[in-house]
N, C-alpha and C positions, 0 to 999 in steps of 0.2 A: 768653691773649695780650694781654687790654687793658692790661695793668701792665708787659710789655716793652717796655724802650725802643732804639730803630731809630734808627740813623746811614745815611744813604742817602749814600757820600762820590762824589763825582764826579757829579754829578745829569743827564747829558745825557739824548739822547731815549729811552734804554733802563729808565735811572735814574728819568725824569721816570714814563713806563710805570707803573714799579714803584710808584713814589710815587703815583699817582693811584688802584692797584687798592687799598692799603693805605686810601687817606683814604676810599673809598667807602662800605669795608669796615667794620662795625659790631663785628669781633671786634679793633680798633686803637683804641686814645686818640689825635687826633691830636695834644695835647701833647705825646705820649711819642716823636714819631719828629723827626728833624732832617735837613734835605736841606744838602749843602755843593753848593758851585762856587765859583771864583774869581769869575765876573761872574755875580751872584746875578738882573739885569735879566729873563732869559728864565723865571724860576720867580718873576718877585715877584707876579704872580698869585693865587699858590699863599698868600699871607698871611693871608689872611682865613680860610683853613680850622685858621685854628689851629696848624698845624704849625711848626716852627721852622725858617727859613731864616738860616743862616751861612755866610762864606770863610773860619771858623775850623774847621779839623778837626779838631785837637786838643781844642776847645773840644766836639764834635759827640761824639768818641771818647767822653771821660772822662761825657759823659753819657746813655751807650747802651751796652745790652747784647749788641746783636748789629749788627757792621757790615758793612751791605750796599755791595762797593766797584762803583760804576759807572764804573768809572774806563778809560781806552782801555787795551789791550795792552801800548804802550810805555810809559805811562806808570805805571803798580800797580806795581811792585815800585820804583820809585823813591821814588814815594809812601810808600810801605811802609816803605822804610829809616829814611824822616823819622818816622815816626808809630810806629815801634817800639817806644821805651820806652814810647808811651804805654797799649799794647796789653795787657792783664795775663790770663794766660792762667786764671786765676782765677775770672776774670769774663765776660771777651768772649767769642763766636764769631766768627768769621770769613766772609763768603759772599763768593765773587768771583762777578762777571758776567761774568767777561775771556775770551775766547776764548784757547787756545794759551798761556795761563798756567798749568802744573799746578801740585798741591797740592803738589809738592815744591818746587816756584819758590818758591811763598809761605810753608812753611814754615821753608826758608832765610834767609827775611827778615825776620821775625817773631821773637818769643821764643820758648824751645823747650818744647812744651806747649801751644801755640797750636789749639782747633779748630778746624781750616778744611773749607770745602765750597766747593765747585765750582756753580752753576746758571747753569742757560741757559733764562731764560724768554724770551717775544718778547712786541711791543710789542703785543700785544692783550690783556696785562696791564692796559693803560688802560681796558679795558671788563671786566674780571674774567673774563677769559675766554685768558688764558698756558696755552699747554702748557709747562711747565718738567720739565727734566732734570736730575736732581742727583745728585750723588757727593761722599763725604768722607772723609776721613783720622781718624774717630773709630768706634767702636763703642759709643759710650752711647749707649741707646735714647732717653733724654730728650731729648737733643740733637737726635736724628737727628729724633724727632716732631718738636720746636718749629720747627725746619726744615722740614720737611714741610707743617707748618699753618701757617707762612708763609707760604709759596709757594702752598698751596691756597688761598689767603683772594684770590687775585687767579686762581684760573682752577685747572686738574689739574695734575697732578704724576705725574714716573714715577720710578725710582730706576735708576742705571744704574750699569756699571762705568766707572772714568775713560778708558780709553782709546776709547770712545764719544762723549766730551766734543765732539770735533770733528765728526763725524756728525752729533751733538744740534745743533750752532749749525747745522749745513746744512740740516738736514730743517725745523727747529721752528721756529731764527729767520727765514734768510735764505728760508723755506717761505713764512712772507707775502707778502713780495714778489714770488714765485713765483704764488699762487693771489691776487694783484692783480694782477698784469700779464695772466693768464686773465681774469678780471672785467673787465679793460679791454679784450680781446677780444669778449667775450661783448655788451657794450655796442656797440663797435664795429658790431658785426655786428645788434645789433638798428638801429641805426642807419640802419644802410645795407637792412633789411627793414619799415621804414616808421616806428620811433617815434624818440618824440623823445629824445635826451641822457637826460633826468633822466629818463622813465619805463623807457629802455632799461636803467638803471643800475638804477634799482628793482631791475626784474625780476630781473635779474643777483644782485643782494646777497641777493636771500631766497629765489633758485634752491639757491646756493652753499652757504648757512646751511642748507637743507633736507636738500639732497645729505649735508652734513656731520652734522647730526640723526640722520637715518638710519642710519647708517652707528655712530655713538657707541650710540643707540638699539638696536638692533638685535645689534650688534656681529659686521656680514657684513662680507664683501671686498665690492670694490667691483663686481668683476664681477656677484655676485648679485644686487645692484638692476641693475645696468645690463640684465640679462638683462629684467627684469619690464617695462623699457619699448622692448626691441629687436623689434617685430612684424616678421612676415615681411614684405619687401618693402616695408616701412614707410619715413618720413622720419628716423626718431633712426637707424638702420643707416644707412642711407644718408650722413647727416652725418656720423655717428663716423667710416666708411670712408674718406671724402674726406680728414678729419683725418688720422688713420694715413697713408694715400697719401701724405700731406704730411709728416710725421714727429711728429706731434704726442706718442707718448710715447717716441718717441727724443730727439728735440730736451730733454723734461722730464730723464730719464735723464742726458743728458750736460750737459745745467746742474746738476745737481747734483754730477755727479762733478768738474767744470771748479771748482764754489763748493769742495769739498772738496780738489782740488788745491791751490789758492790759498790756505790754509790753511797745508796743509804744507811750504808754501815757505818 
């Protein structure tokens, strides 16, 4: 992987994600990768590691072999049109980040013979730690690896059918936000049980992380551990129940069917 070179075109906070698990990462050159955006201000940071910051994408394309497009939803296939000849199916792969853009949208767009993928990693890419989801429109095994050790080089990796694509942005991306808003509870409530903010959050962030160890560790349901700390008559039943009484994993449930509607719209 250190000798491929990486176009990261549309750099926002997903993009940027990306780009930070790649520069950590010892198995990338950061000479070999180039982040694009129009207003390069919010990644000039990113200068001193080496990597190449451009608002030329054209300039990014012709000197990378795999383009990672960060780019919003409405905007990739427009993008796309502009950047087409410059695309050689030859040479390039194709990755989109884009939610509700499938492989056929982008294939349309592109020259024909273009290999494209589909991934949906989440922003805890930034700490090499992405669950990413991916699906493509090629069968070469080398492809499909170099893909694969891509996205593993910032966190795991599963391989899905496309029409899961949508599912994958709900569970894995917009999940973070889901098990922080939990954590911001969790804090809350240590709060209000006698500590302070930061040590309430501590606790909270290496409860979370443990709970999820476990669990990877392991590879139980969740109920399994939950059982080993439910004693009869005990304080953790007692909480959990109150939560449930309250709706705690219906409330979970229908956010994510509600994120997944909102997709298909």
């Amino acid at each position: 992987m250190k000798n491929k070179k990486i176009a990261i075109i549309g750099c926002g906070n997903l993009g940027e994600s990306v780009l930070n698990g790649l520069i950590s990462n010892t198995d990338f050159t950061n000479s070999n990768i180039t982040a694009t955006r129009r207003n390069l201000q919010p990644i000039d940071h990113l200068k001193d590691t080496g990597i190449k910051l451009t608002s030329d994408n054209v300039k990014a394309i012709q000197e990378s072999e795999i383009i990672i497009l960060g780019l919003k939803p409405f905007n990739i296939l427009p993008v796309l049109k502009e950047l087409r000849s410059h695309i050689n199916p030859d040479k390039h792969i194709v990755v989109s980040l884009a939610t509700a853009v499938t492989i056929e949208d982008i294939q349309n767009t592109v020259e024909p013979g273009v290999s494209v993928f589909r991934a949906m990693p989440n922003t805890a890419a930034d700490v090499g730690m992405s669950m990413t989801c991916i699906c493509s429109n090629t069968d070469n095994e080398e492809k499909n690896l170099l893909i694969q050790q891509c996205f593993d080089s910032i966190g795991s990796t599963i391989t899905i059918d496309e029409n899961l694509m949508d599912s994958a942005t709900v569970l894995g991306a917009c999940g973070i936000a889901y098990v922080l808003r939990f954590m911001r509870a969790m804090t809350e409530g240590g709060v209000q049980i006698g500590f302070d903010a930061q040590t309430a959050c501590d606790i909270a962030k290496h409860t979370v992380k443990g709970a999820a160890e476990l669990l990877i560790g392991r590879n139980q349901h969740p109920e399994v551990e939950i059982d080993k700390v439910t004693t009869p008559k005990g304080c953790t039943i007692a909480g959990l129940n109150e939560m449930e009484h309250n709706g705690l994993s219906s409330s979970v449930i229908k956010g994510i069917v509600a994120s997944f509607e909102q997709i298909k719209k």
